[in-house]
C-alpha positions as CSV (number, residue, x, y, z in Angstrom):
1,X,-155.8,138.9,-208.5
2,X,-153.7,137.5,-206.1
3,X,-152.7,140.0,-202.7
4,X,-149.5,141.8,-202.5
5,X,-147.6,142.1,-199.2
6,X,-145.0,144.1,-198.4
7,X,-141.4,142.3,-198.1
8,X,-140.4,141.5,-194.5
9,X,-137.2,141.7,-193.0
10,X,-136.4,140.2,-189.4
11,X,-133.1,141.8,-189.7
12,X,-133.6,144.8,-187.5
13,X,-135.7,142.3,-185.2
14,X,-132.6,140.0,-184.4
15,X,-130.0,142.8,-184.0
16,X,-132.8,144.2,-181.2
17,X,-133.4,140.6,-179.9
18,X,-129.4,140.4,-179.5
19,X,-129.7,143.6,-176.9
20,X,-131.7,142.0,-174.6
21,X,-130.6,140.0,-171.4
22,X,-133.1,137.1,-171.1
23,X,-132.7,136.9,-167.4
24,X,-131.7,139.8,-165.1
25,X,-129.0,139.8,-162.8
26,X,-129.3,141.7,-159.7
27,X,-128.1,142.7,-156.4
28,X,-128.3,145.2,-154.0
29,X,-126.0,148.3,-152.8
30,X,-124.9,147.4,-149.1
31,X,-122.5,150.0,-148.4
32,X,-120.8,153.1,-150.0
33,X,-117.2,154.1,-148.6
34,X,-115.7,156.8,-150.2
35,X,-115.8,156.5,-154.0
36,X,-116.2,152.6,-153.8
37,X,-120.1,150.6,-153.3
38,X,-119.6,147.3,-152.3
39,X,-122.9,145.3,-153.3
40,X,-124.0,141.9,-152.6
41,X,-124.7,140.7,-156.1
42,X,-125.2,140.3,-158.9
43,X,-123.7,137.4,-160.3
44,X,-120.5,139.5,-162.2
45,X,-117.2,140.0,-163.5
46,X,-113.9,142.2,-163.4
47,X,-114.8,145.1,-166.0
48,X,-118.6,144.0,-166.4
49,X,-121.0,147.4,-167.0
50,X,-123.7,148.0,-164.0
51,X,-126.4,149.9,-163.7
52,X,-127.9,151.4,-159.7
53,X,-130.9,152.0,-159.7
54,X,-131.1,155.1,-156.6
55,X,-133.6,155.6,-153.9
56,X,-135.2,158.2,-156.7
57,X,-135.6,156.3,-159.3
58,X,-132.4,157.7,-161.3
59,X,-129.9,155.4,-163.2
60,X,-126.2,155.6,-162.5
61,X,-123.5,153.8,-164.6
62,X,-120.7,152.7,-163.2
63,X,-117.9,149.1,-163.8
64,X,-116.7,146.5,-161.4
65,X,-113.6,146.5,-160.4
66,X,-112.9,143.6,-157.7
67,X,-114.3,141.6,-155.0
68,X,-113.6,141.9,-151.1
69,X,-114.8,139.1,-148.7
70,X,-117.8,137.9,-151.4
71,X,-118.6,141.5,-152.1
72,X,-118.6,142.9,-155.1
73,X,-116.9,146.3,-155.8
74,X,-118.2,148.6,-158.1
75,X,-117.0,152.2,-158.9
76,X,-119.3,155.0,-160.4
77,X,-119.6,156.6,-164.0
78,X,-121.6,159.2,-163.2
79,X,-122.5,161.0,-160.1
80,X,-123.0,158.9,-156.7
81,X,-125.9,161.4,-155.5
82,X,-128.7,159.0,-154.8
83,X,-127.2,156.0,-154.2
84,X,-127.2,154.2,-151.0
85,X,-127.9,150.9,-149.2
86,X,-130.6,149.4,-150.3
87,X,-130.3,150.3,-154.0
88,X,-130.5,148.0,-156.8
89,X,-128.1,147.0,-158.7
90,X,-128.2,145.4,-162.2
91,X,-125.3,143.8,-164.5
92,X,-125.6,144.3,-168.2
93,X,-123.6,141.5,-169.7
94,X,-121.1,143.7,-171.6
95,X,-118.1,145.9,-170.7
96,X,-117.8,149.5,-172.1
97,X,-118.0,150.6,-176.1
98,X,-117.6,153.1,-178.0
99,X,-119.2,154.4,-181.3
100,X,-116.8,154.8,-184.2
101,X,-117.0,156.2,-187.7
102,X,-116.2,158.8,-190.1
103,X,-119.1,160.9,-188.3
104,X,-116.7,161.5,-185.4
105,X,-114.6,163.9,-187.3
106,X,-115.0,167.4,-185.8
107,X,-116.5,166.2,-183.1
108,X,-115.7,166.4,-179.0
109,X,-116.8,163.4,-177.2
110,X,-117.0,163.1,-173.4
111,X,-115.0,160.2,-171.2
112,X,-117.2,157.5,-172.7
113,X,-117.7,158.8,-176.1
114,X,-121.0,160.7,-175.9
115,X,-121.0,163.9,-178.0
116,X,-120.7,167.0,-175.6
117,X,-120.5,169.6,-178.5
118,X,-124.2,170.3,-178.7
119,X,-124.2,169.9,-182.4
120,X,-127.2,166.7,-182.5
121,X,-126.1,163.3,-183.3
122,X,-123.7,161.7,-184.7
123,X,-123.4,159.3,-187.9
124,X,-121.4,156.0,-186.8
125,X,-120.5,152.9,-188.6
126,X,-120.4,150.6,-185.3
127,X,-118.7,150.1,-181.7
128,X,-115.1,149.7,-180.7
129,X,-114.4,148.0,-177.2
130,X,-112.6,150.3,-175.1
131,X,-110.6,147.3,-173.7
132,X,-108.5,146.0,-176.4
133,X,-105.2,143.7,-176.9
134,X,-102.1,145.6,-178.7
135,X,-101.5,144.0,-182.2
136,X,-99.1,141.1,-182.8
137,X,-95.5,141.7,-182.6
138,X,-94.8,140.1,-186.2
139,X,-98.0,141.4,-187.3
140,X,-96.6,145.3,-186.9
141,X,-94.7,146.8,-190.3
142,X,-91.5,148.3,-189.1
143,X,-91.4,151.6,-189.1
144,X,-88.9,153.2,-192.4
145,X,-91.3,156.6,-193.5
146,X,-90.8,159.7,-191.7
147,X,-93.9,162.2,-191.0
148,X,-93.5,165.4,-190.9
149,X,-94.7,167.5,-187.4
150,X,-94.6,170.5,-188.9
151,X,-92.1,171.9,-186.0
152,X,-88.4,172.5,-187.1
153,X,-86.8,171.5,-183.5
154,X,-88.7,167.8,-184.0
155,X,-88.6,167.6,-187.8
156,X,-85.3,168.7,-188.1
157,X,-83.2,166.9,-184.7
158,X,-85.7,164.6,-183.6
159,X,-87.2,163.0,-186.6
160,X,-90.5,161.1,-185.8
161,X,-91.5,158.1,-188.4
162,X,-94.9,156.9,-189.3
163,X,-96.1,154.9,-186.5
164,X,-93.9,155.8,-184.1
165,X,-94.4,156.8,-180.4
166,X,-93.0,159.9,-178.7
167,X,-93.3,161.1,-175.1
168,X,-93.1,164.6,-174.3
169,X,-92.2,165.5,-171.0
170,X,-92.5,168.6,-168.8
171,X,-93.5,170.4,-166.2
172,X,-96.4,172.4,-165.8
173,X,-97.1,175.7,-167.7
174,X,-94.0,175.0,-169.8
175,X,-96.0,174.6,-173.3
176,X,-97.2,170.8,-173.9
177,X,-100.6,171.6,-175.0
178,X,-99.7,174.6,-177.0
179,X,-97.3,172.4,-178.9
180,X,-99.6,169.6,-179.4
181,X,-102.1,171.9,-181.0
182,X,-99.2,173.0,-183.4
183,X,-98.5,169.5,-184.2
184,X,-102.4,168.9,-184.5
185,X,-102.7,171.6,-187.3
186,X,-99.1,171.0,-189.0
187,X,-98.3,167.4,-188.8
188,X,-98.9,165.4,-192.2
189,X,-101.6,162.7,-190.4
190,X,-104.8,161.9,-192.0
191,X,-106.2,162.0,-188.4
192,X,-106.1,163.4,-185.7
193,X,-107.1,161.8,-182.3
194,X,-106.7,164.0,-179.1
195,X,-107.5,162.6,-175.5
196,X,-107.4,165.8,-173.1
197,X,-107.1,163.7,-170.1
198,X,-107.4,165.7,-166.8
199,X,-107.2,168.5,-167.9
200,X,-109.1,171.7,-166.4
201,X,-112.6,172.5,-167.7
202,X,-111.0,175.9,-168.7
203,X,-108.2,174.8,-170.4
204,X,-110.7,173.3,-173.0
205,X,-112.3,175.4,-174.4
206,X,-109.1,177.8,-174.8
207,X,-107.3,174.4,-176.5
208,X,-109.8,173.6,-179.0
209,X,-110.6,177.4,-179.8
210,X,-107.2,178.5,-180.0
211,X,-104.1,176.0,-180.1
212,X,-105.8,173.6,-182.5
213,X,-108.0,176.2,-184.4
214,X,-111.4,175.7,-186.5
215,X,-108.3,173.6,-189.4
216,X,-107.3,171.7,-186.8
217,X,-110.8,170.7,-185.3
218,X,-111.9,169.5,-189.2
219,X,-109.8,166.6,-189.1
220,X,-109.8,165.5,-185.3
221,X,-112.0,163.7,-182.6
222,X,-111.2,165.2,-179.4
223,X,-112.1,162.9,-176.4
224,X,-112.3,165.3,-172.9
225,X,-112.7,164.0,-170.0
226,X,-111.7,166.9,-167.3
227,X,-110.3,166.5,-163.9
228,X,-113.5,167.3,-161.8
229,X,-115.0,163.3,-164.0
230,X,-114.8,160.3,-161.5
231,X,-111.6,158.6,-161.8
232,X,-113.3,155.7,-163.9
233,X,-113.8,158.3,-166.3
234,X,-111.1,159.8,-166.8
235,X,-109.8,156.5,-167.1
236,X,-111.6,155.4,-170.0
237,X,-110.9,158.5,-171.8
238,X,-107.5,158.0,-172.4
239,X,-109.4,153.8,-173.6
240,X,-111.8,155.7,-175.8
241,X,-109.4,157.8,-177.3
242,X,-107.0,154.9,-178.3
243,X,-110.2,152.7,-179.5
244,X,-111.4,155.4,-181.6
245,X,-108.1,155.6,-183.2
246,X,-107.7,151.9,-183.7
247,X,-110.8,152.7,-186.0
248,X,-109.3,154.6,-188.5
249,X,-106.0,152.4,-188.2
250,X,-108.5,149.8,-189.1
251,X,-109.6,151.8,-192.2
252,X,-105.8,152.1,-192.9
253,X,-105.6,155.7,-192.4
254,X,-102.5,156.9,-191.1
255,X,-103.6,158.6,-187.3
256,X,-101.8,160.5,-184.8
257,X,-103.3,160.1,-181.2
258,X,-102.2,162.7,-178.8
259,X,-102.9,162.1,-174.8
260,X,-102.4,164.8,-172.5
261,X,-101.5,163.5,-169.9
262,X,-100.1,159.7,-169.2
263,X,-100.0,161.1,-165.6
264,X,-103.1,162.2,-164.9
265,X,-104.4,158.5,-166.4
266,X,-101.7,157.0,-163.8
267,X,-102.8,159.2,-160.6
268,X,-106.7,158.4,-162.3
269,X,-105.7,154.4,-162.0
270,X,-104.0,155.1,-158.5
271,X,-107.7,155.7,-157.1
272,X,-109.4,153.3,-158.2
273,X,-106.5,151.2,-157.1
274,X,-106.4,152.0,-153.9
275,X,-110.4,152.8,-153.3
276,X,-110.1,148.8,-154.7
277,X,-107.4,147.4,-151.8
278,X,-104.7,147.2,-153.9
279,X,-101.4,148.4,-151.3
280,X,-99.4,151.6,-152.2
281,X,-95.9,150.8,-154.2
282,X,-93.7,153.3,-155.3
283,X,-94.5,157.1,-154.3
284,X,-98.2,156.1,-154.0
285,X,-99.0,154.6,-156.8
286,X,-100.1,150.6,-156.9
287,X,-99.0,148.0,-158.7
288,X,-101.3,148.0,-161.7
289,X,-100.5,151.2,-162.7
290,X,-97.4,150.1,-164.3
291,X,-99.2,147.0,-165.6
292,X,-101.9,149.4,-167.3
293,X,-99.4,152.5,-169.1
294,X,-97.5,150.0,-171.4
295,X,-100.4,148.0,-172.1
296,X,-102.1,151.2,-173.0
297,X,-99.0,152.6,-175.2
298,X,-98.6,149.6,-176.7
299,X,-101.9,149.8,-178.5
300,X,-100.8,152.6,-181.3
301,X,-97.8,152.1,-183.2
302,X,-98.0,150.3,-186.1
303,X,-100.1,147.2,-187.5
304,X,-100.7,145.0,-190.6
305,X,-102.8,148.0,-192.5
306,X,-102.7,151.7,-191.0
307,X,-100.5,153.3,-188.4
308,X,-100.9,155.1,-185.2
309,X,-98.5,157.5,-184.7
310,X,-98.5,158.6,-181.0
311,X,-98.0,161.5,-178.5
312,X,-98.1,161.1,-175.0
313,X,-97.7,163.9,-172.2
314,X,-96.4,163.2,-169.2
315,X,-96.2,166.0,-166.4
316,X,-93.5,165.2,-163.7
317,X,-93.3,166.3,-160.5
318,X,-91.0,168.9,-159.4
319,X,-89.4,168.6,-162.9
320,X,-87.9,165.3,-162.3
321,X,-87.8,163.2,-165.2
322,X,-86.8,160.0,-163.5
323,X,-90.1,159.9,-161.1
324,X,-91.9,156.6,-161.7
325,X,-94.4,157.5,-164.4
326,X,-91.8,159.5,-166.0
327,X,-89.4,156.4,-165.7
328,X,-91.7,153.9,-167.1
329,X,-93.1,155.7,-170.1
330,X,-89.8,156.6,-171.3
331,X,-88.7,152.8,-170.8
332,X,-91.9,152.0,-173.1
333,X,-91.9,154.5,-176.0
334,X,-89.8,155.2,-179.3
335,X,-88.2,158.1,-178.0
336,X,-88.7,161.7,-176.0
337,X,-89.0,165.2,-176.2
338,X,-88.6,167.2,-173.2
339,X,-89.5,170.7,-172.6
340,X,-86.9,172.6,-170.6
341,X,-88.6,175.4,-168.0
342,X,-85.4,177.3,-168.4
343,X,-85.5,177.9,-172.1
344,X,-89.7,178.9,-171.4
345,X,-88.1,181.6,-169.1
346,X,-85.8,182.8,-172.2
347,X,-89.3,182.7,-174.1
348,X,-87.2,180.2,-176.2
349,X,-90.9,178.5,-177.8
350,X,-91.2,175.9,-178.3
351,X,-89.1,174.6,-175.2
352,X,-87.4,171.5,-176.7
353,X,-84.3,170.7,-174.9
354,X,-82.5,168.9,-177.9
355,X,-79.7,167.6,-175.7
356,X,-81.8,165.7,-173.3
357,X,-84.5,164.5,-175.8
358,X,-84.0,161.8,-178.5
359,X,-85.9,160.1,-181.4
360,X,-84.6,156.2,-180.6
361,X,-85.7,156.0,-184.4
362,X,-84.2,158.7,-186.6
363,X,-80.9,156.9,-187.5
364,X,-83.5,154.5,-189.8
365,X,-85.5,157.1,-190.7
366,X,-83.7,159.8,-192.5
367,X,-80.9,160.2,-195.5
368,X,-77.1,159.9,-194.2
369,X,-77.2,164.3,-195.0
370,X,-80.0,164.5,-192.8
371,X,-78.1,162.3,-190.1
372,X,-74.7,163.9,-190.3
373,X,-76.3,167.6,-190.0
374,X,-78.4,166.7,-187.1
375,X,-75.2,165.4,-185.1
376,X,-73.5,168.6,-186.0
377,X,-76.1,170.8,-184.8
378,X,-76.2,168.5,-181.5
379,X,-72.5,168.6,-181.3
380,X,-72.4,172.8,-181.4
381,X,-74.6,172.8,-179.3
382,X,-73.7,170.5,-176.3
383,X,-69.9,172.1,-177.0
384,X,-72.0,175.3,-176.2
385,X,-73.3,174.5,-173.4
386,X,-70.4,172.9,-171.5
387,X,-68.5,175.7,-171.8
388,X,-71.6,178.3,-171.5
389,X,-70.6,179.5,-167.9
390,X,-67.3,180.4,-168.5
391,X,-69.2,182.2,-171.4
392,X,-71.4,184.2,-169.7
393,X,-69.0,185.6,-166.7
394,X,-66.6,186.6,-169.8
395,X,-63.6,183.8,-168.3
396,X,-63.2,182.5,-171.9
397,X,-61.5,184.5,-174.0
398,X,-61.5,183.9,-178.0
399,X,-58.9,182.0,-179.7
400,X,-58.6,179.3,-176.6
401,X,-60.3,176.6,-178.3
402,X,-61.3,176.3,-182.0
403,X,-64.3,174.2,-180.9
404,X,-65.5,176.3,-178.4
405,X,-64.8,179.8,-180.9
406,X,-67.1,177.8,-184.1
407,X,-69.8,176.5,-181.2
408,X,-69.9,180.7,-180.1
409,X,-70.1,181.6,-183.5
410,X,-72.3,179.5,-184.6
411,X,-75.1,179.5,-181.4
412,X,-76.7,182.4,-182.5
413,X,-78.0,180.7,-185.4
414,X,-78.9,177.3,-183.9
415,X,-81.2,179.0,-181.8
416,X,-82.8,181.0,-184.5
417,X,-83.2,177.3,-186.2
418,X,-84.8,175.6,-183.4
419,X,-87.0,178.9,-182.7
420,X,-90.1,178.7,-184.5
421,X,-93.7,181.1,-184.0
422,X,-96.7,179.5,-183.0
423,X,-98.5,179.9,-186.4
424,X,-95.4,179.0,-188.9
425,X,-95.3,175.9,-190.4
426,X,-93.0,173.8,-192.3
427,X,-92.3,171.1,-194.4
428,X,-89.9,168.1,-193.6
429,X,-88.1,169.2,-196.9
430,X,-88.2,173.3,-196.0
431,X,-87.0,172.2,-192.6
432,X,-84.3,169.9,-194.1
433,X,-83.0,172.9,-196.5
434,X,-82.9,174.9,-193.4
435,X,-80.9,172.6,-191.2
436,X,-78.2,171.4,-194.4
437,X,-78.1,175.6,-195.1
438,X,-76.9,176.2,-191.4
439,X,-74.2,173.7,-191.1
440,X,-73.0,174.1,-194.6
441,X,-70.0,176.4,-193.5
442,X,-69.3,174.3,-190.8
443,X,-65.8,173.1,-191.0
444,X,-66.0,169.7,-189.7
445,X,-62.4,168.7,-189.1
446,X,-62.5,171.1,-186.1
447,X,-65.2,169.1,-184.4
């Protein structure tokens, strides 16, 4: 009776085979200034993956990012501790990953998308470069379906669509991160994908745990990579984050990615700019900062299956919204939101200014009804304000101006309308309801 033998597969063989670097390319640390190690070797390129080896025997990540006078600079992923002239350095022939999958969901990765929730390991499908091109122009559906964000201000006066990007702008303690986690866990995405870039280790915990909730968490991948992370790092957060999302794009879900902050990515890049040579432009920053934000934005949006809907922080300085980060996101997204620190002080939550923020795509978006009780509310409002001085030190006196008298009259409300709790939540359609409801008895030949 002929012998049996167990069916071979070489498989598993080649995909291990494909890991491995036939020859080794190495070179040696020559000196460390600052947060750059200049190196003489190996044999590289711009974005290439390195490994030092330090004076302990330790391994350190860490990228290259330029060359100086036949040196090659590198910048670490990890701690520097350890290394030091004299330590190896070795190239590893491929730039930065990160897993992907359904497995993700729930989870909290770090900078470079290791799991930093201590609940084991994670099922994934494959890798995603972190470094990627935005889709084709022609390739990207236009945008016609609105989503609903769950919060009556945006849903209501600012109307976001399916693939669009929004910027939210404001200053510091004035309720970004509070509001994203009430989009997180109202917002009609399949997905959620939350880069918390910069952000103080304390702040965390206190997002996950209580502004996006245990509903939230089920349905997002939170990327953290906290302002005490080498710049690198933080830097490829906000790259992991968007990869990770192109993912589920790619699966055709519909995903909302949400950065907080644009800045802190910018002031991240401004480091490893300047710790590279590059000279300081405008207020500090170099040159390829504003090459890297819109190639960064322009990765979500749509594309030819799935969307990425997006929402990007940006904290400006001194509450000037023209600064240069400020200035060039705005120039690159579908539109703002931006919280005003005055209405915080009135404990007006959440603090959307409606007059100074805009959805560039609502007009498309929404039924003519929707449209025309939108501009009403707008119109009340900025009649409101114009005149709100004279208000206030009692100088107007009723009967003056039929515009001014229905904008008095009918403030009270508008601000109970763009009010809304922390924990409420409503539909597009409940919020549309509302809005048509409030303007109904609004006699429009006075306007």
């Amino acid at each position: 009776m002929p012998r049996e033998f167990p069916s071979f597969s070489a498989e598993k063989y080649q995909k291990k085979l494909a890991t491995i670097e036939p020859l080794s390319r190495s070179g040696q640390v020559e000196k460390v200034v600052g947060l750059t190690i200049e190196a003489i070797g190996p044999p590289t390129f711009v974005g290439e993956t390195c490994f030092f080896k330090t004076l302990s025997g330790k391994e350190v990540l860490g990228e290259v990012v330029g060359f100086r006078d036949g040196k090659v600079l590198l910048l670490p992923l990890g701690e520097m501790e350890g290394i030091g002239p004299g330590s190896e350095v070795f190239a590893r022939d491929h730039t930065l990953t990160t897993p992907v999958g359904p497995g993700l969901l729930g989870r909290i990765l770090d900078g470079l998308g290791r799991p930093i929730d201590e609940r084991g390991k994670m099922e994934i499908e494959g890798y995603y470069p972190l470094q990627a091109t935005s889709p084709n122009p022609l390739a990207r559906t236009r945008i016609k379906t609105p989503l609903s964000l769950g919060v009556k201000a945006i849903d209501g006066v600012l109307t976001c669509g399916q693939g669009q990007r929004m910027g939210i702008f404001a200053g510091s303690g004035v309720g970004k991160s509070t509001l994203l986690g009430m989009i997180a866990r109202n917002s009609a995405a399949d997905i959620n994908v939350i880069g918390l870039i910069g952000e103080r280790g304390r702040e965390v915990k206190e997002f996950i745990e209580k502004d996006l909730g245990p509903e939230g968490l089920a349905r997002s991948v939170v990327v953290v990579a906290t302002s005490d992370q080498p710049a690198l790092v933080r830097i490829k957060g906000a790259y992991t984050a968007t990869a990770i999302a192109e993912y589920f794009r790619d699966q055709g879900a519909n995903v909302m990615l949400m950065m907080d902050s644009v800045t802190r990515f910018a002031l991240a890049q401004r480091e490893v700019g300047l710790a590279s040579g590059e000279p300081p432009a405008t207020r500090g920053y170099t040159p390829s900062v504003f090459t890297l934000i819109p190639k960064l934005l322009e990765r979500s949006g749509t594309a030819e299956r799935g969307s990425i809907t997006a929402l990007y922080t940006v904290l400006v300085e001194g509450d000037d919204m023209n600064e240069p980060v400020a200035d060039t996101v705005r120039g690159t997204l579908d539109g703002h939101i931006v919280l005003s620190r005055s209405l915080a002080h009135e404990n007006h939550y959440p603090a959307i200014d409606v007059l100074a923020s805009v959805s560039r795509l609502m007009i498309d978006l929404v039924p003519a009804e929707h449209n025309r009780a939108a501009a009403i509310l707008r119109q009340l409002l900025a009649i409101y304000k114009a005149n709100e001085d004279l208000i206030n030190i009692g100088a107007y006196v009723t009967g003056s101006n039929p515009r001014v008298d229905l904008a008095l009259r009918m403030y009270p409300a508008i601000q109970k309308f763009l009010r809304q709790e922390i924990q409420e939540r409503y539909s597009l359609a409940e919020t549309v309801e509302l809005l048509q409801t409030l303007v109904a008895e609004v006699d429009e030949s006075v306007l």
